[in-house]
Every structure is written in structure tokens, then in C-alpha cells.
N, CA, C and O atoms as a GROMACS GRO file, in nm:
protein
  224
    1UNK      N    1  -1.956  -0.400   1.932
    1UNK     CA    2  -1.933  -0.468   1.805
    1UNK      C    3  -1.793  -0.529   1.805
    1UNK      O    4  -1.693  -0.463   1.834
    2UNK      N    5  -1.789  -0.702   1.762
    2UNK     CA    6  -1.646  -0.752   1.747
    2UNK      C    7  -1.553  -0.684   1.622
    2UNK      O    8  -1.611  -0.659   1.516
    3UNK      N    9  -1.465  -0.665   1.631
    3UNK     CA   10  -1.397  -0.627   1.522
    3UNK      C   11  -1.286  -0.732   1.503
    3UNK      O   12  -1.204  -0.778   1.582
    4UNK      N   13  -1.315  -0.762   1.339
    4UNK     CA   14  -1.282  -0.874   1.295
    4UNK      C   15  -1.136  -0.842   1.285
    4UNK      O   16  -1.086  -0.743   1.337
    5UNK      N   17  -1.055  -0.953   1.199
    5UNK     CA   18  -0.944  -0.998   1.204
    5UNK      C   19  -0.904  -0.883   1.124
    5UNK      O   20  -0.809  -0.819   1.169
    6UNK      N   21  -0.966  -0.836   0.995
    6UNK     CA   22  -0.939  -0.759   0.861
    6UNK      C   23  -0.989  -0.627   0.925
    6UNK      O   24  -0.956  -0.538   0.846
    7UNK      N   25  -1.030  -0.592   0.992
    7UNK     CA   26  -1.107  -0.438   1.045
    7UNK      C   27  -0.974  -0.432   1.152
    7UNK      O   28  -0.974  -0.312   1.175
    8UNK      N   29  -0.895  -0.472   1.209
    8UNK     CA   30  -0.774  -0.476   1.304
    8UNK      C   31  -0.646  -0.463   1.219
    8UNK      O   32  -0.541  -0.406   1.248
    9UNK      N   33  -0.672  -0.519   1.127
    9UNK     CA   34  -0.548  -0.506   1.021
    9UNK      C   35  -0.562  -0.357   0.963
    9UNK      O   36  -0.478  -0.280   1.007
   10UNK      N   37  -0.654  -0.304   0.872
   10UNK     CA   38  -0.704  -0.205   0.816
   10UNK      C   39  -0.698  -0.115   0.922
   10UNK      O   40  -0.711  -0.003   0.874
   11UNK      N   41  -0.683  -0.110   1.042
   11UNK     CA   42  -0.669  -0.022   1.180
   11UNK      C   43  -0.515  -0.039   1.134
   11UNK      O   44  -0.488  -0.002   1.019
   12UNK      N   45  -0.438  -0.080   1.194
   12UNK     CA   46  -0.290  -0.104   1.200
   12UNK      C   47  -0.249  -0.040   1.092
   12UNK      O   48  -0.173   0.054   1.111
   13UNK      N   49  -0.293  -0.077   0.930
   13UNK     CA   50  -0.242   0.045   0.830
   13UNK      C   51  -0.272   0.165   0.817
   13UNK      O   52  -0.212   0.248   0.749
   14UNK      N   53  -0.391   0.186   0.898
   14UNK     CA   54  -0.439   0.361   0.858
   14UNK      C   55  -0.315   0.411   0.960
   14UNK      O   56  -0.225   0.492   0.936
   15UNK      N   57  -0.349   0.313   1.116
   15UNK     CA   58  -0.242   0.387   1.160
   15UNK      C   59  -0.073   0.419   1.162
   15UNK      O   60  -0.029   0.521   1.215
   16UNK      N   61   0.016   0.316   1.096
   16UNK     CA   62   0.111   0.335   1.025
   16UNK      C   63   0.110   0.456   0.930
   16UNK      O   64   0.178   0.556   0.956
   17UNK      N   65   0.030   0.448   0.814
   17UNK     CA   66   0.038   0.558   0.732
   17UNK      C   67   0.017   0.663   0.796
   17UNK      O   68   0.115   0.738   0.790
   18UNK      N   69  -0.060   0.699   0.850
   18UNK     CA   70  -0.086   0.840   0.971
   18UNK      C   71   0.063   0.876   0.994
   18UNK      O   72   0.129   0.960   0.932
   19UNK      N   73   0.108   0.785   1.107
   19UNK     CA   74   0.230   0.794   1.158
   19UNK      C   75   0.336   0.847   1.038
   19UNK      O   76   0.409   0.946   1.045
   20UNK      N   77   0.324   0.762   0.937
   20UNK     CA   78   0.433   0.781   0.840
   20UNK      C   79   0.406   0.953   0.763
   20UNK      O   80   0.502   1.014   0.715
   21UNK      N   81   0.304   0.994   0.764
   21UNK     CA   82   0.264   1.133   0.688
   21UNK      C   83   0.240   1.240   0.801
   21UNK      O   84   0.261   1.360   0.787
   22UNK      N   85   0.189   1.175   0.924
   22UNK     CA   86   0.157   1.361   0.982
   22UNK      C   87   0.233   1.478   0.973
   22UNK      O   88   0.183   1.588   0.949
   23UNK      N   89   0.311   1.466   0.986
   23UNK     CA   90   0.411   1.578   0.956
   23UNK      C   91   0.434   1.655   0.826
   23UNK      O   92   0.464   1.774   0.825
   24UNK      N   93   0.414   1.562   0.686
   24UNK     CA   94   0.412   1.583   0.567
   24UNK      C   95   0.323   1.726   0.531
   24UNK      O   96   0.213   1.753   0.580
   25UNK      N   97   0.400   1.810   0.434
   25UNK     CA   98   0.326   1.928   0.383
   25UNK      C   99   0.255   1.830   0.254
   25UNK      O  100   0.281   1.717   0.212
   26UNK      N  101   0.154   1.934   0.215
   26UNK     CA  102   0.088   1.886   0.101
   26UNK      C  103   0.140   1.805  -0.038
   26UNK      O  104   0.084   1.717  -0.103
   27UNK      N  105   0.259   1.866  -0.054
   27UNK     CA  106   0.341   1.812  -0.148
   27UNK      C  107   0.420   1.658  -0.130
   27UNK      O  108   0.442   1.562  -0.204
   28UNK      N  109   0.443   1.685  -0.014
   28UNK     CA  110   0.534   1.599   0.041
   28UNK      C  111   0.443   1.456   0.038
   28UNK      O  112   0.483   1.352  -0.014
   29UNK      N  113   0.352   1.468   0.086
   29UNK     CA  114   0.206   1.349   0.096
   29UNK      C  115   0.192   1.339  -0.038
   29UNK      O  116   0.250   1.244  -0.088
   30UNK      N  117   0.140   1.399  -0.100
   30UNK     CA  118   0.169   1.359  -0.306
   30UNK      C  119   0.263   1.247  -0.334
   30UNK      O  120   0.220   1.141  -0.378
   31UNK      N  121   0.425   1.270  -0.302
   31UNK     CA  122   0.488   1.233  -0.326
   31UNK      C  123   0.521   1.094  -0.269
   31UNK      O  124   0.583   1.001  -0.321
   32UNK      N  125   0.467   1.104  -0.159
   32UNK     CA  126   0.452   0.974  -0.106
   32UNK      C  127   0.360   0.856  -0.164
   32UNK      O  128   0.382   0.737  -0.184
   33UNK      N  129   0.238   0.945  -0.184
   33UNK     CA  130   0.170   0.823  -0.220
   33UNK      C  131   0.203   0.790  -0.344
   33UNK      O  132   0.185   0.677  -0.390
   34UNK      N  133   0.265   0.905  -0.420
   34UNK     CA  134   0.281   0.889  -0.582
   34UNK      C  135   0.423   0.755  -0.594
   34UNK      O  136   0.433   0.675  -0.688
   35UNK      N  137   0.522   0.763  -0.468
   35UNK     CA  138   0.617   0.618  -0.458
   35UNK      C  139   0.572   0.504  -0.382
   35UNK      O  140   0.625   0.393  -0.379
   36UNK      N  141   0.444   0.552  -0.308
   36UNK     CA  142   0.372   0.393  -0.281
   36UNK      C  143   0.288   0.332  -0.410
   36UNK      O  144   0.287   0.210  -0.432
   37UNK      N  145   0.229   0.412  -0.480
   37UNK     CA  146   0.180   0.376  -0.579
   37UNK      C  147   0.235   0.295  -0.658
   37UNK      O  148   0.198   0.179  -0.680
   38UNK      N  149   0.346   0.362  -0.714
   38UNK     CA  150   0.503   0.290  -0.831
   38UNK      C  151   0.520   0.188  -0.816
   38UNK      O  152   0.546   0.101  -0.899
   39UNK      N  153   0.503   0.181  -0.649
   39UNK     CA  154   0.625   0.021  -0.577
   39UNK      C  155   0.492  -0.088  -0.594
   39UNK      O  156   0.523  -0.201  -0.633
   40UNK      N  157   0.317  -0.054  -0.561
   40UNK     CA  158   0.286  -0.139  -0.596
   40UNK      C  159   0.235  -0.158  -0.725
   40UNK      O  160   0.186  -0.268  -0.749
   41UNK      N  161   0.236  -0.058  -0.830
   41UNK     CA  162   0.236  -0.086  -0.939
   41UNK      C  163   0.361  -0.213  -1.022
   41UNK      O  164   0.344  -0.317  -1.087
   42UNK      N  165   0.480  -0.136  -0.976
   42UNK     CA  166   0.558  -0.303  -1.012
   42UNK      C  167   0.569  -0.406  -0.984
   42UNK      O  168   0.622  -0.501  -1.042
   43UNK      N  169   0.489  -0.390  -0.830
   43UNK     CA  170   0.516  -0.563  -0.767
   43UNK      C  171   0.357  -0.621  -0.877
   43UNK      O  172   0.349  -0.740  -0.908
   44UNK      N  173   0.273  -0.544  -0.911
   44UNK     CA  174   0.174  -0.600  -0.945
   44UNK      C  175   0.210  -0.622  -1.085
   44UNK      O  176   0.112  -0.677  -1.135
   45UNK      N  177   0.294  -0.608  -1.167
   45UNK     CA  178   0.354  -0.618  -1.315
   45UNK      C  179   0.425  -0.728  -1.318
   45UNK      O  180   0.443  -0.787  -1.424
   46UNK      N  181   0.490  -0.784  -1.172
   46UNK     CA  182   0.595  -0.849  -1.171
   46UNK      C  183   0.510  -0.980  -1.142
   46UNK      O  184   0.530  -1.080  -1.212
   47UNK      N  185   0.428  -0.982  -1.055
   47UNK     CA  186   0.304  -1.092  -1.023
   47UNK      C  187   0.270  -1.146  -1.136
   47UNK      O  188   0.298  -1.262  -1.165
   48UNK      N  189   0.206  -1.068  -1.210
   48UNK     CA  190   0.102  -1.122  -1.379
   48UNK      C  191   0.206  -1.158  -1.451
   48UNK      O  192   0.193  -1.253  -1.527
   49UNK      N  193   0.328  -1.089  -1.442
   49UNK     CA  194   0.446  -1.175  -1.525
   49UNK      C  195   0.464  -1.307  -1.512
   49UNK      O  196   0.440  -1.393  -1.596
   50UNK      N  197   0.517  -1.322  -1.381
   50UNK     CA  198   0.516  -1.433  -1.286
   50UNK      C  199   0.423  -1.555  -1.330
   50UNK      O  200   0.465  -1.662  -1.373
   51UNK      N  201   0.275  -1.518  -1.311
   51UNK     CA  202   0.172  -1.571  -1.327
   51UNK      C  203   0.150  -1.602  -1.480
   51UNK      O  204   0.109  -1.717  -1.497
   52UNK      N  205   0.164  -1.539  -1.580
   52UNK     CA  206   0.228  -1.588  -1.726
   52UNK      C  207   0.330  -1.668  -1.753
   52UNK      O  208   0.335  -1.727  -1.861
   53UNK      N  209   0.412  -1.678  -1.673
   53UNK     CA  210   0.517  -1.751  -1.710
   53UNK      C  211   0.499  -1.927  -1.632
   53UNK      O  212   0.560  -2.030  -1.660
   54UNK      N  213   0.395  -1.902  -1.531
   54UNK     CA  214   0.398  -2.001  -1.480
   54UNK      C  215   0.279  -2.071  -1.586
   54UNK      O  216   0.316  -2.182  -1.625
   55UNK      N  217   0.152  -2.032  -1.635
   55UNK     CA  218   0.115  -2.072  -1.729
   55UNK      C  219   0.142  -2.143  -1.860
   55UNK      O  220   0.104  -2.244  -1.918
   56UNK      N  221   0.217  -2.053  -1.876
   56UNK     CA  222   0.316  -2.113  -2.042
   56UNK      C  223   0.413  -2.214  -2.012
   56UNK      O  224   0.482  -2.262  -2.102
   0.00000   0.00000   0.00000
């Protein structure tokens, strides 16, 4: 089976994040995802802002 452009990408982040957590205790992985979450929660606040302002 070819594996597409987006199934190679989606490879490359599982394996980054892997890399970035194996070591992590349970808590520690919480906390991580709980400041990946944040960071894209504001870039996504800052977008629709963005995107409002370019509207108006």
C-alpha cells in the first residue's frame, strides 16, 4: 500500500510526540498535553480574531 503525503506526515508527528513523551510519568504527559492544548487553543482564538477583523 502507497502511503500518501498526509499518512507520512501523521507518521512524522506520532513520531516526534513519542520521542517528546517516552520518558514522561503519567503526570508529566497530562501536563504536556494540557500546554499543547493552551498553545493551540490561543493560536486558534487569535486566527478567528484575525479572521474578524479582516471581515469588518
Amino acid at each position: 500500500m502507497m502511503e500518501t503525503s498526509a499518512m507520512k506526515e501523521l507518521h512524522r508527528i506520532r513520531e516526534r510526540i513519542y520521542e517528546e513523551t517516552k520518558n514522561m510519568f503519567r503526570d508529566e504527559l497530562i501536563e504536556y498535553i494540557r500546554r499543547k492544548a493552551n498553545k493551540v487553543r490561543e493560536e486558534m482564538k487569535r486566527l478567528r480574531e484575525k479572521a474578524v477583523n479582516e471581515i469588518n
